[in-house]
C-alpha beads as a LAMMPS data file, in Angstrom:
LAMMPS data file: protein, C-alpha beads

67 atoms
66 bonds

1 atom types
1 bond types

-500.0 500.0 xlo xhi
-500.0 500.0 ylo yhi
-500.0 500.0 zlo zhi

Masses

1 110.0

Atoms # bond

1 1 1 -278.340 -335.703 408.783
2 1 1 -278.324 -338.457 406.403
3 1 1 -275.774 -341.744 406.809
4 1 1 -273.666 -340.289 403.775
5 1 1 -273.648 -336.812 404.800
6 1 1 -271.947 -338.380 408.282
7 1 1 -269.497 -340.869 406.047
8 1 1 -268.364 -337.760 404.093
9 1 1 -267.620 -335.570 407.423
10 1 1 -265.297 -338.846 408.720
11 1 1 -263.950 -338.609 405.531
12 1 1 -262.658 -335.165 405.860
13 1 1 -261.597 -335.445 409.397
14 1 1 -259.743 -338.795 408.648
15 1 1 -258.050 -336.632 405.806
16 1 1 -256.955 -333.722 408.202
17 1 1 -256.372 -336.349 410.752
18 1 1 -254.011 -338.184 408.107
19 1 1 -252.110 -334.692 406.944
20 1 1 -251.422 -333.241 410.285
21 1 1 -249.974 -337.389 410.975
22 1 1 -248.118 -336.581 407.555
23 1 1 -246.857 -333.321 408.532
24 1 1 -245.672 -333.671 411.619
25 1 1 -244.192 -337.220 410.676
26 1 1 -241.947 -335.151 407.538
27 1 1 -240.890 -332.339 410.172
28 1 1 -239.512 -334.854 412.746
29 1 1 -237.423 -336.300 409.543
30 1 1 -235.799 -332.835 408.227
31 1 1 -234.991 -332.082 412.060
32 1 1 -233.398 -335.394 412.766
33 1 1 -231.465 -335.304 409.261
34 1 1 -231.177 -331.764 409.407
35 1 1 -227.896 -331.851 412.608
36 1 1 -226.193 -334.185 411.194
37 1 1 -224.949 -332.242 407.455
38 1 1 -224.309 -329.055 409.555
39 1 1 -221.609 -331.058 411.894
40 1 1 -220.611 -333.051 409.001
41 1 1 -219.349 -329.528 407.523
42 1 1 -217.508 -328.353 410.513
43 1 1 -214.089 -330.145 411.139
44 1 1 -212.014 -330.220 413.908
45 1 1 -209.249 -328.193 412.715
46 1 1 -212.082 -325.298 411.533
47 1 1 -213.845 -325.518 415.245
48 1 1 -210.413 -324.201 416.816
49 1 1 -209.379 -320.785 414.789
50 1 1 -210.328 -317.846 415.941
51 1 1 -213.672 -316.259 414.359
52 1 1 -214.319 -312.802 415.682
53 1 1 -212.265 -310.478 414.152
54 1 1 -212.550 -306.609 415.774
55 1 1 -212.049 -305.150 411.887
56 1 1 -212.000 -301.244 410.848
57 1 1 -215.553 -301.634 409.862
58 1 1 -216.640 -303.646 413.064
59 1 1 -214.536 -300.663 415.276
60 1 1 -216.938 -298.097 413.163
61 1 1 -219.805 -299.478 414.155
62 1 1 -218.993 -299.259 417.553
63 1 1 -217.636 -295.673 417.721
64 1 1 -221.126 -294.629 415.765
65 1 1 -223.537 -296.784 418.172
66 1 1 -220.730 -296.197 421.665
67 1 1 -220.743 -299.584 422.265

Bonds

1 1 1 2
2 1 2 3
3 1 3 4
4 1 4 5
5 1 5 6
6 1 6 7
7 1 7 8
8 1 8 9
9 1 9 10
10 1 10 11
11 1 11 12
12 1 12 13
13 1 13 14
14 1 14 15
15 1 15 16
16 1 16 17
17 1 17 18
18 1 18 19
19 1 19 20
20 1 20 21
21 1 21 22
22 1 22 23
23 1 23 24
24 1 24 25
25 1 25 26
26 1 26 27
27 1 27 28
28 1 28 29
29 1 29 30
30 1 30 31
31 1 31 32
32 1 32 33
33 1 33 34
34 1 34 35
35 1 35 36
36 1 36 37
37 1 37 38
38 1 38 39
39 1 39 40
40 1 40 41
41 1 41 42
42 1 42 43
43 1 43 44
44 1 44 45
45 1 45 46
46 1 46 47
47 1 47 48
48 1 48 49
49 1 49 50
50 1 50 51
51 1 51 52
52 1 52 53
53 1 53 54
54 1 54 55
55 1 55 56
56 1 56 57
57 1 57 58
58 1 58 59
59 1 59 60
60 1 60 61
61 1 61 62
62 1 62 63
63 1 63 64
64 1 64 65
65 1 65 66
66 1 66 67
């Protein structure tokens, strides 16, 4: 194995090396960002009413699946 043959294979790993660095770097950003829009969103006043709502639709489903 020739000296440029081993230069190119560092080359290569140092590139993988330097995406999966990259990659991981970008996730760790959109999950850190990512909490902080959805509880932006979400007031106090919309955290207290009531959400399920046991509908005609919701009672159909039940009777068909006896749940």
């Amino acid at each position: 194995m020739s000296k440029q043959d081993k230069q190119e294979k560092l080359g290569r790993r140092d590139f993988l090396r330097g995406a999966g660095v990259g990659a991981a770097a970008a996730t760790v950003a959109v999950v850190v960002a990512a909490p902080a829009k959805v509880e932006a969103a979400e007031n106090a006043q919309e955290r207290k009413k009531a959400r399920y709502k046991e509908t005609e639709h919701v009672k159909t489903y039940y009777a068909q699946n006896r749940l």
